[in-house]
C-alpha positions as CSV (number, residue, x, y, z in Angstrom):
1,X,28.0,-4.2,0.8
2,X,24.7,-4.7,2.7
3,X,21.6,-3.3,1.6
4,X,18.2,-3.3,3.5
5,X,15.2,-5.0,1.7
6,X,12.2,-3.6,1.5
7,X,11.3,-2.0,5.3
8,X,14.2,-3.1,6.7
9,X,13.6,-6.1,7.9
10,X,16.7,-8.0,6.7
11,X,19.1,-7.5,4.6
12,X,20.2,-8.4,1.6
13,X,23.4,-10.4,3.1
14,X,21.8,-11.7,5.9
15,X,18.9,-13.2,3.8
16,X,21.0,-14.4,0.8
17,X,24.8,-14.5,2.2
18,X,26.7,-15.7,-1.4
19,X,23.5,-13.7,-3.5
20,X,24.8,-11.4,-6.3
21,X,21.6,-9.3,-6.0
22,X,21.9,-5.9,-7.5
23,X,20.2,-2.5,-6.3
24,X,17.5,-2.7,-8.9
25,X,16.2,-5.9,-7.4
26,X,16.0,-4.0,-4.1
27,X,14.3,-0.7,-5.6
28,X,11.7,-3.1,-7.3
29,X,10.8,-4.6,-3.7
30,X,10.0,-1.0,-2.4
31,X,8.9,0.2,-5.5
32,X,6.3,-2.7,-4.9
33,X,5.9,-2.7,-1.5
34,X,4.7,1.0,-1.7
35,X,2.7,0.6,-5.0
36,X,0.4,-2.3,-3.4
37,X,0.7,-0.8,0.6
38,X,1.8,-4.3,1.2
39,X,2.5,-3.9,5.5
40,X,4.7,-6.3,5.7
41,X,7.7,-5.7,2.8
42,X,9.4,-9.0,3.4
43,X,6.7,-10.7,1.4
44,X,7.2,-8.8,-1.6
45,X,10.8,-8.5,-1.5
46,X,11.1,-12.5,-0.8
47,X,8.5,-12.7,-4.0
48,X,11.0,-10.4,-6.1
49,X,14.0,-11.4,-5.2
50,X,14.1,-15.4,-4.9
51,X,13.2,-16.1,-8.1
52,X,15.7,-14.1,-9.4
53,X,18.3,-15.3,-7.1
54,X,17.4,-18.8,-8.6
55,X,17.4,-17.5,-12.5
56,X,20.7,-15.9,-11.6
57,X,22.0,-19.5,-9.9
58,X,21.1,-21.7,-12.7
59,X,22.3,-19.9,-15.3
């Protein structure tokens, strides 16, 4: 299942191809995205997502 990230610009799969990331992770990326007016998403969904990615991998 592919999701977009925050704008569009990739998706989930394409960005993290073995990620487990769920559909909060990509609500908080727009939810953040829109709450700062970031313009480019990809930032704040990259700054959201990764580290999470990485708790999830070393756990």
């Amino acid at each position: 299942m592919s999701h977009l990230s925050a704008f569009g610009y990739y998706t989930i799969q394409e960005t993290f191809p073995d990620a487990e990331i769920n559909e909060i992770d990509v609500m908080g990326a727009h939810a953040l995205s829109n709450h700062y007016n970031f313009p480019n998403g990809v930032f704040v969904h990259a700054a959201y997502c990764v580290p999470h990615h990485l708790s999830m991998v070393q756990k």
